[in-house]
C-alpha positions in Angstrom: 104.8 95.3 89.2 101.7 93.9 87.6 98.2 94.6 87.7 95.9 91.6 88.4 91.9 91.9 89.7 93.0 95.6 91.6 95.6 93.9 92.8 99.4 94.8 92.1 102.1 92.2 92.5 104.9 94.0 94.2 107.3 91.3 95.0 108.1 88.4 93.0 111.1 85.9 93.1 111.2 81.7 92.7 109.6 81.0 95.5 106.4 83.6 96.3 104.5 86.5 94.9 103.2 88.9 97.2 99.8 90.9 96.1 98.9 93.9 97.8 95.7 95.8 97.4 95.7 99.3 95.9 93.3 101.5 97.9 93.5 105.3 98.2 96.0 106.1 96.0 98.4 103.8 98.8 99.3 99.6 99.1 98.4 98.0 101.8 99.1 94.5 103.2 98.5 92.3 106.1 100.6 90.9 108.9 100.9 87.6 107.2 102.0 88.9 103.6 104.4 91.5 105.3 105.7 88.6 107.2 106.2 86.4 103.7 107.5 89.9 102.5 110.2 89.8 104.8 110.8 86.5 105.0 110.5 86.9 109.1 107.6 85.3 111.5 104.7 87.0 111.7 105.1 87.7 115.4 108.2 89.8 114.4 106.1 92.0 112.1 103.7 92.8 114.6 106.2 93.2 117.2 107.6 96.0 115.1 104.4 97.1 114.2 103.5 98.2 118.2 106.9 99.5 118.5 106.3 102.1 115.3 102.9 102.9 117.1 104.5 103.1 120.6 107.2 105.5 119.6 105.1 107.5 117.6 106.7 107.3 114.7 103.3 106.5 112.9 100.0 107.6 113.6 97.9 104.2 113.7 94.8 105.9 112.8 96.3 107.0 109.8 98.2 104.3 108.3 95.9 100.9 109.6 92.6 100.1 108.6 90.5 97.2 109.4 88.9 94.4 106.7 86.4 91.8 106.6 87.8 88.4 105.1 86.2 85.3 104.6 88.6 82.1 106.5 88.8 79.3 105.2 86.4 77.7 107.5 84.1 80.1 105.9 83.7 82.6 108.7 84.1 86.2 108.2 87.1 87.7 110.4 88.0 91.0 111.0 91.8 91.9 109.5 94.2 94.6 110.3 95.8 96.1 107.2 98.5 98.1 106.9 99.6 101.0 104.4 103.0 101.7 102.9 104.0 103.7 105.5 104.0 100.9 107.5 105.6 98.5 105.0 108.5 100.4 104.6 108.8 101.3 108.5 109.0 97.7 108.7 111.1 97.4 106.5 113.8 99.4 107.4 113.7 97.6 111.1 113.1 93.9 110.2 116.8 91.6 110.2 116.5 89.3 107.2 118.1 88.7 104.1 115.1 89.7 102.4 114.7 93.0 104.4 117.7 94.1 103.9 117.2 93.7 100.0 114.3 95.9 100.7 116.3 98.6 102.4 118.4 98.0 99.7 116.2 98.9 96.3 114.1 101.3 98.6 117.4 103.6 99.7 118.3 103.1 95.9 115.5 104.4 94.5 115.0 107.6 96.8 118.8 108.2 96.2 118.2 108.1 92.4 114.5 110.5 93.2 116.2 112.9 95.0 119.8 112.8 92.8 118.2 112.8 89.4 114.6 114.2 89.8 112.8 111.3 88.9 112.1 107.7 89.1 112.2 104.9 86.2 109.9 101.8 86.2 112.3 99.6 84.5 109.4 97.1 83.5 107.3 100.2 81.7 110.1 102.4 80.9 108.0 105.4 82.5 109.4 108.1 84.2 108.0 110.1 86.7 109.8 113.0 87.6 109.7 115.3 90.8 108.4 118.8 91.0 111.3 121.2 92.4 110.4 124.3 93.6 
């Protein structure tokens, strides 16, 4: 991860960088970047995105907020984004090779939080390790 203008890059690889804004202590992304994310259409994100809604699983209120972005035909639009809830909801329903790399480092690196009490940002070398009570 790398910190640019309050905004963190959280995926990187040949072809695309993704940057996410860093907003109440959460990331959030649009449908469009979790689409690039994931390597999918963005029609499949939101798809999945009403279905996390629909079931419940999420509470929209909660974990979506609303933006105002400049277009490029210089009108302002309003833009839903979405938190990391979301993103890794997504995630762990999208079918691409990129998702599943996602499911992937994101199963590997709870396994390792909950197995060893802590988390290491290879890139920093930091540790952050978990409270046990």
């Amino acid at each position: 991860m790398m910190e640019n203008n309050n905004q963190l890059v959280i995926y990187e690889d040949k072809d695309k960088k993704i940057d996410v804004q860093l907003k109440e202590e959460t990331l959030w992304l649009d449908a469009h970047k979790l689409a690039k994310l994931f390597d999918v259409d963005r029609t499949v994100i939101v798809k999945h995105i009403r279905n996390i809604y629909k079931s419940s699983e999420l509470d929209e209120n909660s974990t979506c907020a609303k933006i105002t972005q400049v277009a490029a035909d210089g009108k302002r639009r309003q833009m839903k984004i979405y938190n990391l809830d979301v993103i890794i909801a997504v995630g762990y329903r999208v079918n691409s090779k990129k998702a599943t790399q996602f499911r992937i480092w994101a199963t590997n690196v709870l396994k390792n939080y909950l197995i060893k009490g802590y988390v290491i940002n290879e890139k920093t070398h930091y540790a952050r390790k978990t409270q046990r009570t």
